[in-house]
Biotite code that builds the C-alpha atoms (Angstrom):
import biotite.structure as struc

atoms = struc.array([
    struc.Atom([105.238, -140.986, 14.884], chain_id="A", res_id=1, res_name="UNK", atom_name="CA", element="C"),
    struc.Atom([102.665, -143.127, 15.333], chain_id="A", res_id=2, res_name="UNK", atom_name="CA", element="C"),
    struc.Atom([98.935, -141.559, 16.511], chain_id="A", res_id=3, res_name="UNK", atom_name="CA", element="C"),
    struc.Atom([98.863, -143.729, 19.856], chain_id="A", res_id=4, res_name="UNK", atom_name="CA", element="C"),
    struc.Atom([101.534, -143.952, 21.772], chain_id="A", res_id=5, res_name="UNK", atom_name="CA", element="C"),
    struc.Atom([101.968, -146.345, 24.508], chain_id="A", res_id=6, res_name="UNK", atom_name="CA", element="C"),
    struc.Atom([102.816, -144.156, 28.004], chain_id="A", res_id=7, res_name="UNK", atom_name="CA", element="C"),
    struc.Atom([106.504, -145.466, 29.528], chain_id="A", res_id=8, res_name="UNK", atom_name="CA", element="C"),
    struc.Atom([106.381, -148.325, 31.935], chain_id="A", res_id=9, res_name="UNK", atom_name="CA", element="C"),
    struc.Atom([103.346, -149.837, 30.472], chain_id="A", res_id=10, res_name="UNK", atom_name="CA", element="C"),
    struc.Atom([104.258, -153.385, 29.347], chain_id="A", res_id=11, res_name="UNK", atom_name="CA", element="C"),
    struc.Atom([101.102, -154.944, 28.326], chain_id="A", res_id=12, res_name="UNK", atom_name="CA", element="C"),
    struc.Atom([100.574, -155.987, 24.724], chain_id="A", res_id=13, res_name="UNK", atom_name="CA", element="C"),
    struc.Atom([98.829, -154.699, 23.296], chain_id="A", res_id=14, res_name="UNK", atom_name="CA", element="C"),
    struc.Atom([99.174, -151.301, 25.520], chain_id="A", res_id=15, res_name="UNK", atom_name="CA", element="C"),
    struc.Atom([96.167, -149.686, 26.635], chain_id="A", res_id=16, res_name="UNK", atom_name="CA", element="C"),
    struc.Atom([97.239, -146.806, 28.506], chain_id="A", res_id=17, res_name="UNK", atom_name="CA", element="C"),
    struc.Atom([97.678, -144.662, 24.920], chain_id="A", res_id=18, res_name="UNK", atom_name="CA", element="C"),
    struc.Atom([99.032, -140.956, 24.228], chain_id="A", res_id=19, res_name="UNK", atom_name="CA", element="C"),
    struc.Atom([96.337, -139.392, 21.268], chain_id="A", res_id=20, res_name="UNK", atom_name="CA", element="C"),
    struc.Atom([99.704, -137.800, 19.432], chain_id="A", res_id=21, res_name="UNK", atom_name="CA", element="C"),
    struc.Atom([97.568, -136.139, 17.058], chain_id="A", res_id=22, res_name="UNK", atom_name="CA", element="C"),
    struc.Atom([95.616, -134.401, 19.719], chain_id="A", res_id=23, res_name="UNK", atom_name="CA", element="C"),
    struc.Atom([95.387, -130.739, 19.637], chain_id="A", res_id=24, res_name="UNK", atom_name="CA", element="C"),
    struc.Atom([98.647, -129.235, 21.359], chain_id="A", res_id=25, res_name="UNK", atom_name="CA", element="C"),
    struc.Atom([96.335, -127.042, 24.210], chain_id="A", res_id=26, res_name="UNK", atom_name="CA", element="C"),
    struc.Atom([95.464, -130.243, 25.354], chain_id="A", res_id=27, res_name="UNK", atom_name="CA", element="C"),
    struc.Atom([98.107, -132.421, 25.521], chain_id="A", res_id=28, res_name="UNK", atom_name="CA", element="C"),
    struc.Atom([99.867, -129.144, 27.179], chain_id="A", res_id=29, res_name="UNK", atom_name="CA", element="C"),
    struc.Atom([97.057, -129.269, 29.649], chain_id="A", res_id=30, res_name="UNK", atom_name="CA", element="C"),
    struc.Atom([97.176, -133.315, 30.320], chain_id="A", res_id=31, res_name="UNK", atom_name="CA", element="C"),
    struc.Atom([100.966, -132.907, 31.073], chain_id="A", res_id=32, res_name="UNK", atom_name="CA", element="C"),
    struc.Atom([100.345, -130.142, 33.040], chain_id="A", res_id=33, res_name="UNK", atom_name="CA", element="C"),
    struc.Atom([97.450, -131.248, 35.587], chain_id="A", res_id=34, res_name="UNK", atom_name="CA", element="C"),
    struc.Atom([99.816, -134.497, 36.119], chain_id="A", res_id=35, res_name="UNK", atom_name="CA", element="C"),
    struc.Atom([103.109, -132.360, 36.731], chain_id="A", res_id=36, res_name="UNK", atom_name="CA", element="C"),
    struc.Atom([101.315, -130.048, 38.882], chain_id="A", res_id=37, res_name="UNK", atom_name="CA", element="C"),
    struc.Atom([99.865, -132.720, 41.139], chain_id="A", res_id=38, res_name="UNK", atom_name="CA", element="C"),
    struc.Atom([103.071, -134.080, 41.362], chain_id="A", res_id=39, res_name="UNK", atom_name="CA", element="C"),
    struc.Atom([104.688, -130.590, 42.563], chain_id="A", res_id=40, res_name="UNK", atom_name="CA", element="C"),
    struc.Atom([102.232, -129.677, 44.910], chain_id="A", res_id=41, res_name="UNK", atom_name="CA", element="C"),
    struc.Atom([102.102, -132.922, 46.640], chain_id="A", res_id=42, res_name="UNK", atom_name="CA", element="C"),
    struc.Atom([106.214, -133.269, 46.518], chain_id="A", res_id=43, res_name="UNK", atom_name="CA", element="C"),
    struc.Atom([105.970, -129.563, 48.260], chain_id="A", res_id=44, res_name="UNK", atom_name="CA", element="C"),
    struc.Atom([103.519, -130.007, 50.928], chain_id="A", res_id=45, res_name="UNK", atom_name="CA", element="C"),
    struc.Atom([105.867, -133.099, 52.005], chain_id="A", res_id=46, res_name="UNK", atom_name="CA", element="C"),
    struc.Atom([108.542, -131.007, 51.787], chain_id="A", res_id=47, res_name="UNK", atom_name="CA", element="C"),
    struc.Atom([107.483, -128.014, 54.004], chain_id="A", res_id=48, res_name="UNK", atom_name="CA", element="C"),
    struc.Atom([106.022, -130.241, 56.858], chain_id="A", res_id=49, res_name="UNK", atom_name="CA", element="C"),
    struc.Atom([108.494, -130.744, 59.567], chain_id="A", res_id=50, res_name="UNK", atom_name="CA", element="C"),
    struc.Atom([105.920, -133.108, 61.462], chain_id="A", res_id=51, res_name="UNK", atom_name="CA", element="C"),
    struc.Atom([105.868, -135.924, 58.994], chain_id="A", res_id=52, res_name="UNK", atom_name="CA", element="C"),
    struc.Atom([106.459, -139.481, 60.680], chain_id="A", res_id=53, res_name="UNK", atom_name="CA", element="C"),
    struc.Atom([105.965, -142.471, 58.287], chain_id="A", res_id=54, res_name="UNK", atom_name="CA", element="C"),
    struc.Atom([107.081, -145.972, 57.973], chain_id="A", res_id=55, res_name="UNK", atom_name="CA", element="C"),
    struc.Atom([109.505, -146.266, 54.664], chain_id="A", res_id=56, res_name="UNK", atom_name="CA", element="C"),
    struc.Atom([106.888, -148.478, 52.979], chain_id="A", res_id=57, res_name="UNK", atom_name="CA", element="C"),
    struc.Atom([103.968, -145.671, 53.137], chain_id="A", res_id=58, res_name="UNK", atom_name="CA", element="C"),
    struc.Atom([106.674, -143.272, 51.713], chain_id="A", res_id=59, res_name="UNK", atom_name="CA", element="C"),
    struc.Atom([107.951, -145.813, 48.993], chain_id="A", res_id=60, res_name="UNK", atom_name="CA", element="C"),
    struc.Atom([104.322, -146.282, 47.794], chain_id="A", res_id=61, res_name="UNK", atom_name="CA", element="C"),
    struc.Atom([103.718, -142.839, 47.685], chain_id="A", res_id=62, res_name="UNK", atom_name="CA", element="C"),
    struc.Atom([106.887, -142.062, 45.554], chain_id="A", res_id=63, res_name="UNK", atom_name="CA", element="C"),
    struc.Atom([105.778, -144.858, 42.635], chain_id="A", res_id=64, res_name="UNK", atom_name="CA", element="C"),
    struc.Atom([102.460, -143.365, 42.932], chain_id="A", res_id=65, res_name="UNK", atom_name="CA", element="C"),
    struc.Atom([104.042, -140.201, 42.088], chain_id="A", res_id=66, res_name="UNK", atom_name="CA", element="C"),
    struc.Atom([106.371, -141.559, 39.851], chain_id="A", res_id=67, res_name="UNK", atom_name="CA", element="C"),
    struc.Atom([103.916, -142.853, 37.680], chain_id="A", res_id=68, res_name="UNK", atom_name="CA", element="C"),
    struc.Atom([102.172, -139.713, 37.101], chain_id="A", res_id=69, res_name="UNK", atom_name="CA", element="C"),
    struc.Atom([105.251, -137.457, 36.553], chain_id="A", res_id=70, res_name="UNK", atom_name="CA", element="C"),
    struc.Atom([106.297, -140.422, 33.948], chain_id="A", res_id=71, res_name="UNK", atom_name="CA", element="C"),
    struc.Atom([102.817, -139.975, 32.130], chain_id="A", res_id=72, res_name="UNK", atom_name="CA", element="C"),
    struc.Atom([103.125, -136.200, 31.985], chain_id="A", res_id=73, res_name="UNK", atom_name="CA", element="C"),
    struc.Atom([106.871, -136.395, 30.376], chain_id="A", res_id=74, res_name="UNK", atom_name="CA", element="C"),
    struc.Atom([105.387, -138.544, 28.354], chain_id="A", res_id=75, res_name="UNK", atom_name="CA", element="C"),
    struc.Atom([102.899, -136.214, 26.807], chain_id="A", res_id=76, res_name="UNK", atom_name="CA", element="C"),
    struc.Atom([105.540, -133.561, 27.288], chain_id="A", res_id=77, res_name="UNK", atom_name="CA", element="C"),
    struc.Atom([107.691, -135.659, 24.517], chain_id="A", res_id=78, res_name="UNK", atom_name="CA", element="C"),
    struc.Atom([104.796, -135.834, 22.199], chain_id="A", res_id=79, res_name="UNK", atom_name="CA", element="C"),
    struc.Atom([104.114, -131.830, 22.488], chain_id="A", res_id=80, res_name="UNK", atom_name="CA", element="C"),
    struc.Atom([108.075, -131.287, 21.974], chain_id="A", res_id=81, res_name="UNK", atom_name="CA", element="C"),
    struc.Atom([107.685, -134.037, 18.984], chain_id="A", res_id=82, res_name="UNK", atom_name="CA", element="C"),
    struc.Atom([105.013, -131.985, 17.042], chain_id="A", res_id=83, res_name="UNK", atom_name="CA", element="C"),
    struc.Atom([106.736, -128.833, 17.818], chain_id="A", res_id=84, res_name="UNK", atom_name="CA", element="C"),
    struc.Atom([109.913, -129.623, 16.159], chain_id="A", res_id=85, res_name="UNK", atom_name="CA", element="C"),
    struc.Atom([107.896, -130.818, 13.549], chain_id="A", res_id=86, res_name="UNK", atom_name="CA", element="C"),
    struc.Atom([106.401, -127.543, 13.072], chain_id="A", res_id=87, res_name="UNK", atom_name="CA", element="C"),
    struc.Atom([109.197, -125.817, 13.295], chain_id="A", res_id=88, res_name="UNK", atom_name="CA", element="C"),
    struc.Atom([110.894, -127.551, 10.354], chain_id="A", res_id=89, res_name="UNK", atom_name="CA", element="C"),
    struc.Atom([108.345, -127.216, 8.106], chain_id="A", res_id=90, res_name="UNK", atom_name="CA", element="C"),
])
């Protein structure tokens, strides 16, 4: 694996939107984490509002705004999952 990896959907060359995969596993855990979270809570408070009214436009934008952040934290999820299977067959 190489020690930067590009994150999905970037395609620039060269890439500079880069995944440290030799960062220290607590904190990719916690990068991934922070961007799934945000994701979650944002996806739920939509969710549990019955007074929502929005054009589909707003609510398209807001779903590739979301999009890209759950992307980037499966992303680093892959790395962590990378270096753990690693570990584990050594």
């Amino acid at each position: 694996m190489n020690r930067y990896m590009p994150i999905t959907g970037v395609d620039c060359t060269p890439a500079t939107l880069l995944i440290d995969t030799e960062a220290p596993l607590d904190v990719l855990f916690e990068t991934a984490d922070y961007r799934i979270r945000t994701v979650t809570q944002l996806l739920e408070n939509i969710a549990f509002r019955s007074d929502i009214s929005s054009d589909t436009l707003v609510l398209s934008d807001l779903c590739k705004m979301l999009t890209i952040a759950l992307r980037d934290g499966c992303d680093v999820m892959d790395v962590i999952g990378r270096r753990l299977r690693a570990l584990a067959a050594e």
